[in-house]
LOKE-446321 format. One record per residue (C-alpha): residue number from 0; residue in three letters; x, y, z. Coordinates in pm, 1 decimal. Each point is the difference from the previous one (the first is absolute). Layout:
(NUM, "ALA", (X, Y, Z));
...
This chain:
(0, "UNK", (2989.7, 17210.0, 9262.6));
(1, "UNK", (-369.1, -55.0, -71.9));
(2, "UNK", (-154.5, 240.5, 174.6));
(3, "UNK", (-261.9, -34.9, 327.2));
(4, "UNK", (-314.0, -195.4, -31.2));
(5, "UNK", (-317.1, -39.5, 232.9));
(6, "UNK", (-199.0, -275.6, 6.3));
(7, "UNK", (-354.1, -128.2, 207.7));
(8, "UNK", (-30.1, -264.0, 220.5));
(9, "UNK", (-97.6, -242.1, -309.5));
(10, "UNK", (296.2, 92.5, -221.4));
(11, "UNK", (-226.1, 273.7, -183.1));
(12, "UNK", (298.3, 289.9, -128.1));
(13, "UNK", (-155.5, 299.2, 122.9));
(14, "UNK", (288.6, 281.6, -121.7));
(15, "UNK", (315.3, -31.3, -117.6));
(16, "UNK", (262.8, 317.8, 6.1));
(17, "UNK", (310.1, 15.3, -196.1));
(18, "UNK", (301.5, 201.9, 56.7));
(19, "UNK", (238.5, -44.4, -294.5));
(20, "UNK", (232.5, -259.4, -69.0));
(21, "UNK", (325.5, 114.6, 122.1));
(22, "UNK", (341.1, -158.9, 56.3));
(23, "UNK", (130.8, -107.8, 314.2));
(24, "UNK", (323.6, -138.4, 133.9));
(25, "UNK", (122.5, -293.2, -259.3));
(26, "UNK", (-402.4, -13.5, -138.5));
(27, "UNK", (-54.5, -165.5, 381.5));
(28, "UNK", (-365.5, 174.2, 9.6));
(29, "UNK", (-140.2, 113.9, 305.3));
(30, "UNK", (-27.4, -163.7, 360.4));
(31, "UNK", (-195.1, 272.3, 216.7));
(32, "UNK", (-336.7, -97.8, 105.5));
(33, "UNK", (-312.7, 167.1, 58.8));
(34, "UNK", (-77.1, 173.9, 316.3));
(35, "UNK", (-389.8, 114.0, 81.9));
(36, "UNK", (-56.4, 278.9, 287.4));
(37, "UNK", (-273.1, 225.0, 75.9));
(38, "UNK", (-176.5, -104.4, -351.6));
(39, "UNK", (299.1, 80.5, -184.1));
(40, "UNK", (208.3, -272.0, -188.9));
(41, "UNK", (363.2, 82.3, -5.9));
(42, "UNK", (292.3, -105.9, -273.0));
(43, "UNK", (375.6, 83.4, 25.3));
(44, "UNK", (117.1, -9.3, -373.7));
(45, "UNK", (355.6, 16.4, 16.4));
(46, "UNK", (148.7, -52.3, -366.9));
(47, "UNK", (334.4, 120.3, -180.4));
(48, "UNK", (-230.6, 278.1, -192.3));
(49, "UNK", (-296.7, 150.7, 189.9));
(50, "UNK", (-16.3, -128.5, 391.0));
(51, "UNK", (-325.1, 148.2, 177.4));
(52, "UNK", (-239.0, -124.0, 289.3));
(53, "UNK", (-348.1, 40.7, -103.0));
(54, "UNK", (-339.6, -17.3, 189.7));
(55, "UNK", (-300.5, -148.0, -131.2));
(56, "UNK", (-376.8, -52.7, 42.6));
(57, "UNK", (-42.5, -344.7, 80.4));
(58, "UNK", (-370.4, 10.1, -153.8));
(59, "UNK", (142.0, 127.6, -369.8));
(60, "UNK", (374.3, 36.1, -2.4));
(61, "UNK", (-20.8, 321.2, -89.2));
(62, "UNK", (275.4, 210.9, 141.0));
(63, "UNK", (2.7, 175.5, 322.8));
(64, "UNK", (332.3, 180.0, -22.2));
(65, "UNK", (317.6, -104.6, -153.4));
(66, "UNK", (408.0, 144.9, 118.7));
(67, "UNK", (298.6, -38.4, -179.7));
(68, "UNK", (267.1, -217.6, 145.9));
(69, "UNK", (370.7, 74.1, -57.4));
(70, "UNK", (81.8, -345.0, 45.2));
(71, "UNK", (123.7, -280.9, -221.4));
(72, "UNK", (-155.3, -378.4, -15.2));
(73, "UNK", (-94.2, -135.1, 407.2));
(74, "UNK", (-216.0, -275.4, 82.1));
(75, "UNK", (-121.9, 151.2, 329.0));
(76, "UNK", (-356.4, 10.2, 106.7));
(77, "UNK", (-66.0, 315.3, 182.9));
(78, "UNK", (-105.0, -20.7, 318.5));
(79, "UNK", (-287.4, 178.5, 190.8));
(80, "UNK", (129.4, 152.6, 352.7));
(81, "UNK", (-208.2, 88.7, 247.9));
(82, "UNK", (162.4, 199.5, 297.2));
(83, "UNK", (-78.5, 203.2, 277.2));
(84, "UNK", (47.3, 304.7, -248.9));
(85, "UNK", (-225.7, -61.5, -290.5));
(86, "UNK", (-54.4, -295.4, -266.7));
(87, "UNK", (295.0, -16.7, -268.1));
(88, "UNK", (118.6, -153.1, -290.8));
(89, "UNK", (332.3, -138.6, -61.5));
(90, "UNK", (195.5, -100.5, -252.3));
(91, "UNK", (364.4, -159.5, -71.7));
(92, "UNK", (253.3, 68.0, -230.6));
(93, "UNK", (342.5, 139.8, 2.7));
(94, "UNK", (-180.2, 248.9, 133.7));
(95, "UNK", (-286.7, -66.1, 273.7));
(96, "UNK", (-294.3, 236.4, 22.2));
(97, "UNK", (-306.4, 80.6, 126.9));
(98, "UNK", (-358.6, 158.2, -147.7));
(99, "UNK", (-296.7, 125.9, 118.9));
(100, "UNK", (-276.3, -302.6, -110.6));
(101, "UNK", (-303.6, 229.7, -37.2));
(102, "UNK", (227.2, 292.0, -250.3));
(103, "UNK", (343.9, -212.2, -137.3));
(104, "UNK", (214.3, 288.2, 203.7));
(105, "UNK", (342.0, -80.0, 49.6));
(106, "UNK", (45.9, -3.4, 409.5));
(107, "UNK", (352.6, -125.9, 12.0));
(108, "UNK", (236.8, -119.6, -184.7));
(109, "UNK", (337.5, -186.0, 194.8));
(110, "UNK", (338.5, -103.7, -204.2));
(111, "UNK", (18.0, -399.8, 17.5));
(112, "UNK", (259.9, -104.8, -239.7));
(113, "UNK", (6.1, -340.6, -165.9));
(114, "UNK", (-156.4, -132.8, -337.9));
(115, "UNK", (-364.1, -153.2, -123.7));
(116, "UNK", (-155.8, 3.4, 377.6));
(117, "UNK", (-231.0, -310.2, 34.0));
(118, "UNK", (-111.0, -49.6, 379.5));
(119, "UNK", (-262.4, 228.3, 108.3));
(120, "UNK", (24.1, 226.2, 330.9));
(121, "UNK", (-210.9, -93.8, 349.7));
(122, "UNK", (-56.0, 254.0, 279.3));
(123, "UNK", (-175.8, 71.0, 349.1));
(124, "UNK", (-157.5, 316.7, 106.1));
(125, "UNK", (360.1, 182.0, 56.7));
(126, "UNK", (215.6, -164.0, -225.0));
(127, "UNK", (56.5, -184.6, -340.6));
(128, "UNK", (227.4, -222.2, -137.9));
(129, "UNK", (108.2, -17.3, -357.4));
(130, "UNK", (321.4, -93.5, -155.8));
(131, "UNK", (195.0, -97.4, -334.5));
(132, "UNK", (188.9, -345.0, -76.0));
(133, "UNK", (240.2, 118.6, -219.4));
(134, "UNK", (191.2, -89.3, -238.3));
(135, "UNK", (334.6, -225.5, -120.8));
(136, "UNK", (196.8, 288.3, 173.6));
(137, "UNK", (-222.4, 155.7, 222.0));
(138, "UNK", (-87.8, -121.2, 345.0));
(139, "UNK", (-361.6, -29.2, 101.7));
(140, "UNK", (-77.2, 301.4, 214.9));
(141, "UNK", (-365.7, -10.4, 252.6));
(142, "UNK", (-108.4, 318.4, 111.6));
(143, "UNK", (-230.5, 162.3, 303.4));
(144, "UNK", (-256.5, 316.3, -52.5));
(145, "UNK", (-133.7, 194.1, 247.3));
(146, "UNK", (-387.2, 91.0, -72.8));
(147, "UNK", (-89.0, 399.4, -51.7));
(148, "UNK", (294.6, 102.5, -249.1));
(149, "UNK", (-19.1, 175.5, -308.3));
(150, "UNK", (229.5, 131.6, -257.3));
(151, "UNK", (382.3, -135.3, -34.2));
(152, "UNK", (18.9, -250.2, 301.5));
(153, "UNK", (281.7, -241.2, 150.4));
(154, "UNK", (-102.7, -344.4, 225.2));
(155, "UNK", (-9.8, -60.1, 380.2));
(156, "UNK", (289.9, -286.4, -91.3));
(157, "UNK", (112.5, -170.8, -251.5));
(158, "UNK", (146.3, -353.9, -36.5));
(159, "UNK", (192.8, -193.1, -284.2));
(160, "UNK", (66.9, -307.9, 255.9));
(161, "UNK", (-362.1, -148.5, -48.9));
(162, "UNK", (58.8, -171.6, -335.6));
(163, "UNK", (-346.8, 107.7, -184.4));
(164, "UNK", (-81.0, -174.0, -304.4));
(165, "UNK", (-312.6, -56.8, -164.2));
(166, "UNK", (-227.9, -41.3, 234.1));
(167, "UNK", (-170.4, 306.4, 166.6));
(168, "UNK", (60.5, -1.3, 407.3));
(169, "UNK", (-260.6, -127.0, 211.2));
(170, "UNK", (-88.4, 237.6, 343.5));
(171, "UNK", (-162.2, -197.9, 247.8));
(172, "UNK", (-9.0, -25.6, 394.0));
(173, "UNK", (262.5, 283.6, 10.2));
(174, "UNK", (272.0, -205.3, -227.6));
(175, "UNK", (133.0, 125.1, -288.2));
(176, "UNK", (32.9, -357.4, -238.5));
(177, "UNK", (174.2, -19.0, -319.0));
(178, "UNK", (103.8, -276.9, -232.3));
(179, "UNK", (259.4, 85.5, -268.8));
(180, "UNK", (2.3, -138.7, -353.9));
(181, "UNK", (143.9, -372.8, 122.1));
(182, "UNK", (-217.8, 7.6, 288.3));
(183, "UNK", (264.1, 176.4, 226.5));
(184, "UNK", (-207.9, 91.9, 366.0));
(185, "UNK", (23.3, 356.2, 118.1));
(186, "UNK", (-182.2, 84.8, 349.4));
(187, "UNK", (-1.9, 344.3, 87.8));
(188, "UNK", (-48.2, 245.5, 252.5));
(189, "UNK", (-266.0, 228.9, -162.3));
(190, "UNK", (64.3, 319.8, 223.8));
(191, "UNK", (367.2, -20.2, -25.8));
(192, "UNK", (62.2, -232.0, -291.1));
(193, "UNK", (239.7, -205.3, 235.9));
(194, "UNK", (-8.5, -394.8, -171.0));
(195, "UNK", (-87.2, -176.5, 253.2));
(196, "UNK", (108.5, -350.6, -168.5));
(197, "UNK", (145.1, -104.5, -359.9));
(198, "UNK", (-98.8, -340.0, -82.9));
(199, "UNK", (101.5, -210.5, -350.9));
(200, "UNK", (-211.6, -323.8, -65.3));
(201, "UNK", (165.4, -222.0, -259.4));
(202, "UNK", (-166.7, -105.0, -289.3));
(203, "UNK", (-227.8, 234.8, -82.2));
(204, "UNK", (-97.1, 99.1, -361.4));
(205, "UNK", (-3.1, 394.4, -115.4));
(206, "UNK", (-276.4, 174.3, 227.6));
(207, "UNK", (-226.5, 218.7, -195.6));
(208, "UNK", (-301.7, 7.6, 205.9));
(209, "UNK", (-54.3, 193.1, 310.6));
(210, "UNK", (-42.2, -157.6, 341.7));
(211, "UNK", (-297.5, -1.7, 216.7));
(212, "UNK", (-104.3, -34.8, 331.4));
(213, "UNK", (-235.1, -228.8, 223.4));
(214, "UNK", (-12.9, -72.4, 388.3));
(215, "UNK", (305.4, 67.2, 55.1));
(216, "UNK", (166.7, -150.0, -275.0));
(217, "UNK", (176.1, 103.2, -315.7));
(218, "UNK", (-21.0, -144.3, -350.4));
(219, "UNK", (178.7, 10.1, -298.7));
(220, "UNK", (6.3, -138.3, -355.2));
(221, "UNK", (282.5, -67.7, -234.8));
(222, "UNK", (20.0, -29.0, -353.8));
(223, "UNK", (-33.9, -408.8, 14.9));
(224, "UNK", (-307.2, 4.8, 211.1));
(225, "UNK", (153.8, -30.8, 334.1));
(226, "UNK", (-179.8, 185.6, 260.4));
(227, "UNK", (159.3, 18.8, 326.9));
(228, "UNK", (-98.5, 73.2, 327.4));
(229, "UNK", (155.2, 163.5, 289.1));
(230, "UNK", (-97.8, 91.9, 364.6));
(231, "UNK", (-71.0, 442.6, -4.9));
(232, "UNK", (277.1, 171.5, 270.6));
(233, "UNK", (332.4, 54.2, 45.7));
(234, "UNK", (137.9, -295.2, 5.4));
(235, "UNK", (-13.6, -328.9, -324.1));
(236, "UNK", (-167.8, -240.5, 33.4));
(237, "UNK", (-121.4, -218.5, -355.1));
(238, "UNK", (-333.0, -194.6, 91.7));
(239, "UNK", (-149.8, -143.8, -327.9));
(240, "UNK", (88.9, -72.5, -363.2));
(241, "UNK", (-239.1, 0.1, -295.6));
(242, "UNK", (38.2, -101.5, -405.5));
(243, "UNK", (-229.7, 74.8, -274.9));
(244, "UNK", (74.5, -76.0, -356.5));
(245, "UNK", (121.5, 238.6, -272.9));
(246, "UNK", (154.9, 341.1, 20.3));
(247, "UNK", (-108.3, 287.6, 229.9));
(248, "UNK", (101.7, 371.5, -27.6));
(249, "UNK", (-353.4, 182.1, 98.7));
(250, "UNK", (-62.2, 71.9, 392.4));
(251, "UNK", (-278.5, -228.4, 131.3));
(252, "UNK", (-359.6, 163.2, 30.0));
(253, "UNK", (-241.0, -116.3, 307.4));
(254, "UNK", (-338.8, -58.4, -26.6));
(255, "UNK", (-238.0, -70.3, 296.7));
(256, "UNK", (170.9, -276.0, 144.4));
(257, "UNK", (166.7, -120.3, -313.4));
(258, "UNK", (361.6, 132.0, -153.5));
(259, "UNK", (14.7, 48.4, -380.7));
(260, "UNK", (295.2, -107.4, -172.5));
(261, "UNK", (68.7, 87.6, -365.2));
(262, "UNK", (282.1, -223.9, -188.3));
(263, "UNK", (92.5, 77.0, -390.4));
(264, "UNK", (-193.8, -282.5, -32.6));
(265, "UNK", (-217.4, -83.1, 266.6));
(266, "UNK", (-239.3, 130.1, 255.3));
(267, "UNK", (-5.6, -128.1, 376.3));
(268, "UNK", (-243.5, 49.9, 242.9));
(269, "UNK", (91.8, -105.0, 353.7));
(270, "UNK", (-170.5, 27.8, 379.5));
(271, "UNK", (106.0, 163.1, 227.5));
């Protein structure tokens, strides 16, 4: 728990901001990443003594607003939703909720269940999709929002047959995909949260990361490197197979026509 840091183009810190050390779940640290909208840099610090979201100036870090959180440790990154209503943002936890980006006013807030949330929601213009792993004892439960609600709220549907793990969902083409912790394959119905297919590849290491899309095909990394491919639809279909070396628990990041990937101990870059 270091606190956030800026830095130029040549490495050059430009600000640094720190918010207190502050315990979290077994001394684990923190896992939520940055999110930047509208000139506003956004942090979910979810801890076991003082959770808040803040929103900073990216050009000094100096605080734009700050809410309390009545959560314990997550590792979720929030998630900025744009829908046909207005621009939110969203955060997991045990409990899910929503703020105004420009003030840090509570919209929503919806009753999820579970423990430490790590994947991070998705959404279209009418809905969004968020959801909770669980626990030793607690089944993974995936959840559907309908845009325009404030106060208490309850989801469109709700599903605890889709196996979410780590990973956050992927929406693309008008499929729901999700692959669980041991790279279990969910493929959903998005309006109605129907699965369309369950699919269980052998072999595969713990998946942290969070699959991505490209023409028409879906790709996903394990733990040992593995990334594997499969066609996009409603039925599976495995076309491709790649290894890299070392151990692999961030999501990949694409650049131009390159992918990033980030080991513990080394970096890849690979074309497209």
């Amino acid at each position: 728990m270091n606190g956030l840091y800026c830095y130029d183009i040549n490495g050059n810190l430009l600000w640094q901001k720190e918010f207190g050390p502050y315990y979290t779940q077994n001394g684990w640290g923190t896992g939520s990443s940055p999110v930047i909208y509208n000139n506003t840099v956004f942090i979910q610090f979810d801890n076991e003594e003082n959770s808040f979201l803040a929103a900073l100036d990216p050009a000094t870090g100096n605080e734009k607003w700050r809410t309390r959180r009545e959560e314990k440790t997550t590792y979720s990154t929030p998630y900025i939703w744009k829908n046909n209503v207005r621009t939110e943002i969203v955060t997991c936890g045990k409990i899910a909720r929503s703020y105004d980006p420009e003030t840090g006013k509570l919209l929503w807030e919806l009753k999820a269940g579970g423990e430490q949330v790590i994947p991070s929601p998705v959404g279209n213009s009418e809905l969004l999709y968020l959801g909770n792993p669980g626990g030793r004892d607690i089944k993974p439960v995936f959840l559907a929002v309908k845009a325009g609600q404030n106060g208490q709220i309850t989801e469109s549907w709700k599903s605890e047959d889709t196996g979410l793990g780590n990973a956050s969902p992927l929406l693309y083409n008008g499929l729901l995909y999700i692959i669980g912790s041991r790279g279990e394959i969910a493929v959903m119905d998005p309006v109605s949260g129907a699965v369309k297919y369950q699919k269980r590849i052998n072999g595969i290491g713990s998946c942290w990361a969070s699959p991505w899309a490209q023409k028409d095909k879906i790709y996903f990394t394990d733990e040992n490197g593995i990334t594997r491919v499969f066609k996009a639809g409603d039925t599976f279909e495995q076309v491709a197979e790649n290894k890299l070396e070392g151990k692999f628990w961030s999501s990949v990041a694409v650049t131009g026509s390159n992918y990033i990937f980030k080991g513990t101990g080394k970096l890849y870059c690979v074309g497209l």
